[in-house]
N, C-alpha and C positions, 0 to 999 in steps of 0.2 A: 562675803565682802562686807565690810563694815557701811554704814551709813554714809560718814561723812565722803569717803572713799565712791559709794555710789550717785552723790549728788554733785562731787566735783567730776564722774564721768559722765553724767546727765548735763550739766552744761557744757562741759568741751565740747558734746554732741551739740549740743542746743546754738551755741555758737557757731561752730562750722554749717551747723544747717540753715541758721540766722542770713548766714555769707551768701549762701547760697541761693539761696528764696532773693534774696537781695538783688543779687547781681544777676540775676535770671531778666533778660530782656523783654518778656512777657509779662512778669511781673512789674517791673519798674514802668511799663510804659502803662499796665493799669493802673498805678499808684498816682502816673504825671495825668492818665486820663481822665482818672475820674477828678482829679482836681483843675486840669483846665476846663474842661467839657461842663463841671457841677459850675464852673465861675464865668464861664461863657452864657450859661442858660441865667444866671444870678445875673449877669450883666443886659442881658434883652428883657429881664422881667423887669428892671430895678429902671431900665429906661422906658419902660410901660408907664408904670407908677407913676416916674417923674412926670409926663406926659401927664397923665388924669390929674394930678396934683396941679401942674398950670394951665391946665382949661378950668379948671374949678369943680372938679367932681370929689371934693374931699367926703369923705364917707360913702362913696361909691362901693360897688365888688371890686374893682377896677385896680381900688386902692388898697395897699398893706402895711403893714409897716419893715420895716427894713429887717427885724429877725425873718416875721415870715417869705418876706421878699427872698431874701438871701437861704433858707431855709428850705423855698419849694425846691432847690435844686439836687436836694442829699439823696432822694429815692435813686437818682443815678449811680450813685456810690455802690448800689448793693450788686451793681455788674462786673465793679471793679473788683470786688469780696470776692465775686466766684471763680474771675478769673487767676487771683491770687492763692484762692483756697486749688484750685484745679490746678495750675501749673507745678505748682508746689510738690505735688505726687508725677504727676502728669512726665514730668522733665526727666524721668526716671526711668521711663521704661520707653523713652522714646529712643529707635536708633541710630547710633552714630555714624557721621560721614565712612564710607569705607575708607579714605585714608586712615582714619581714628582706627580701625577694625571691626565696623560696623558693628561690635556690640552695642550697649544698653548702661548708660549710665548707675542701677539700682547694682549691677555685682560689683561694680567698684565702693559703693554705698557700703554695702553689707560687709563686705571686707573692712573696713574702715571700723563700722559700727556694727557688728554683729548682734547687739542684742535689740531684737527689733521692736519688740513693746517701746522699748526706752527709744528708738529712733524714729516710732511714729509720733511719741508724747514730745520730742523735741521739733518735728517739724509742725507740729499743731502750736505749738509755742510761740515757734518763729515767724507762724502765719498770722495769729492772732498780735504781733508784737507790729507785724507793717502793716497790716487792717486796723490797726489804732492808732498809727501815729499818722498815719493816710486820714483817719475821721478827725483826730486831734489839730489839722492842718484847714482841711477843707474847709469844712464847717464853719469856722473864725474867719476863714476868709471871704467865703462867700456872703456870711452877713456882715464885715468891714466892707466888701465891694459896694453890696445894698445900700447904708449906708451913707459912704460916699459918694454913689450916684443922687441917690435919694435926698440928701442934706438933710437942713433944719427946714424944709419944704414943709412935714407934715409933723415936726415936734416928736421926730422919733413913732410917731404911733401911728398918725394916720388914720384918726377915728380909732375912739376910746374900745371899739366892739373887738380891736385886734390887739390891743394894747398885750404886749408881752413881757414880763418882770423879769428879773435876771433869772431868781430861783427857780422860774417855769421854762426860761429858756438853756437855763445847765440840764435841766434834768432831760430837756425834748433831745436834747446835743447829745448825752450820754447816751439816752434812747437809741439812739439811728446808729450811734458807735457800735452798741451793743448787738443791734440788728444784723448791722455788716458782719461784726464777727463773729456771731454763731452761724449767717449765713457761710461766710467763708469756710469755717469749721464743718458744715452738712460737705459742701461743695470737696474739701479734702477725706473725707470719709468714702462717701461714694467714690470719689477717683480712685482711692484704693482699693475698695471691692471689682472695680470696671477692671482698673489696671490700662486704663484710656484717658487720654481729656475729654473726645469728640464727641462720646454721649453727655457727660455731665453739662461739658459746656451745651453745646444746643439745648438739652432742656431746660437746664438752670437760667439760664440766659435769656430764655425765651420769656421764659415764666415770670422772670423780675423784669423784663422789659416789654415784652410784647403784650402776649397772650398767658396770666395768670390760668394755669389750669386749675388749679386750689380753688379759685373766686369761681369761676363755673364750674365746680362741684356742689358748690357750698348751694347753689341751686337744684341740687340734685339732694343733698341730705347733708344735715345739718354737722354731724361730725367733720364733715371737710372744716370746718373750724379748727377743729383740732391739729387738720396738717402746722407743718413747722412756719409754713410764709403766712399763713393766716392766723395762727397764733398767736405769731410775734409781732402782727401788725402794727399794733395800737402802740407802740413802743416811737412808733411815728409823731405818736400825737393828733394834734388839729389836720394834719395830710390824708389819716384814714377815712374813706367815707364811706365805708361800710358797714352797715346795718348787723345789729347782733356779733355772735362771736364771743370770744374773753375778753377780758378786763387787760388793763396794763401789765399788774404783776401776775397774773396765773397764767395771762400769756406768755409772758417774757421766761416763766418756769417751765412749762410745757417745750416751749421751742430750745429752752436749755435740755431739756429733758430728750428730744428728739437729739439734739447734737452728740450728746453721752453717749446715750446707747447706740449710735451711728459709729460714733468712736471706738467703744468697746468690741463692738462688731467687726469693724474693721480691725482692729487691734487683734483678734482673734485670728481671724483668716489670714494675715499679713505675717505673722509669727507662725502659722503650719503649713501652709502651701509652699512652691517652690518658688523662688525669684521669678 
């Protein structure tokens, strides 16, 4: 099959699986949660601020300025990533109403799209395509809400020790973007090796919201560094407050690094096993 031949079957795939992820009710409602939920938690912090701002505690801890205001609320995005990245496989092998014929949605999949390398590279695609425009959305809004709670109260800054410039605040913005979606990306890889949501979800979910198990390893020996959530931390910025670990960019490799070979792995098993 010639090239161009195979990149216009790559995206017909890519689209239909786009549609799909899309219109997945699980999906969409993590898309709408983590952006109400990140601008509900921006809107109680933004009315903290304003608060310490008029009692007169300007340069207090109290006080932030409106990116970081708006900004502490993104860590929550990285549950909406898993859930996105998980359902995405997930909705696949769950079964259907026995009216439907209680099959499984993936033999209609594979029929469709048989060649499955090419059908997992299109739904990591389509996943990474609403995990970014999910970060693309939130993010802007959550420091427009800050912000506009916030006013010309604190000159935008709020004490010079928080002061955030644009070029520091695109690149912390892409940061978290990036974070969600290699997160969502691990989270898709794993659910194809499971062939389940229910483990990835619980531990995934736990680990970005609850009880990081990576961060109490990293007590245990220092390689826990290296896992994927702990690598990719610093991609956070000013939010990480953990001690040692990598850097930005060798983080932000590694945790790419960890998502590939998750891919390829999956990509492997998904192509010889059976439906």
């Amino acid at each position: 099959m010639s090239s161009p031949n195979v990149l216009q079957s790559l995206l017909n795939t890519f689209l239909g699986e786009l549609r799909k992820i899309v219109t997945l009710p699980a999906s969409g409602l993590a898309a709408a949660g983590t952006l109400i939920g990140s601008a509900g938690i921006t809107v109680l912090n933004a009315f903290g601020t304003r608060a310490a701002l008029d009692s007169g505690a300007q340069g207090s801890r109290a006080v932030q300025s409106a990116f970081e205001t708006g900004y502490a609320a993104v860590p929550l995005g990285t549950v909406g990533a898993v859930v996105i990245g998980v359902v995405a496989v997930s909705s696949e092998y769950a079964a259907n109403s026995p009216d439907a014929g209680g099959g499984r949605q993936i033999t209609t999949t594979l029929a469709a799209s048989p060649h499955r390398v090419r059908l997992l590279v299109a739904k990591a695609l389509g996943v990474l395509l609403l995990v970014v425009a999910t970060a693309a959305v939130t993010i802007p809004v959550c420091v427009a809400l800050a912000g506009l709670i916030i006013g010309g109260a604190s000159g935008g800054v709020a004490g010079s020790d928080t002061a955030v410039g644009w070029g520091e605040a695109v690149a912390r913005s892409a940061g978290a973007g990036l974070y969600w979606s290699l997160t969502a990306l691990l989270a898709l890889a794993v659910t194809v090796l499971t062939r389940s949501g229910i483990v990835p979800l619980v531990v995934l979910v736990t680990n970005s919201s609850l009880v990081s198990f990576s961060l109490l390893l990293t007590h245990v020996t220092p390689l826990a560094h290296w896992l994927p959530d702990m690598a990719g931390r610093r991609l956070f910025g000013g939010l990480s407050t953990v001690e040692g670990g990598l850097d930005v960019v060798p983080g932000a490799l590694v945790m790419a690094a960890w998502a590939a070979g998750l891919l390829a792995v999956a990509g492997v098993v998904f192509a010889r096993r059976d439906a």
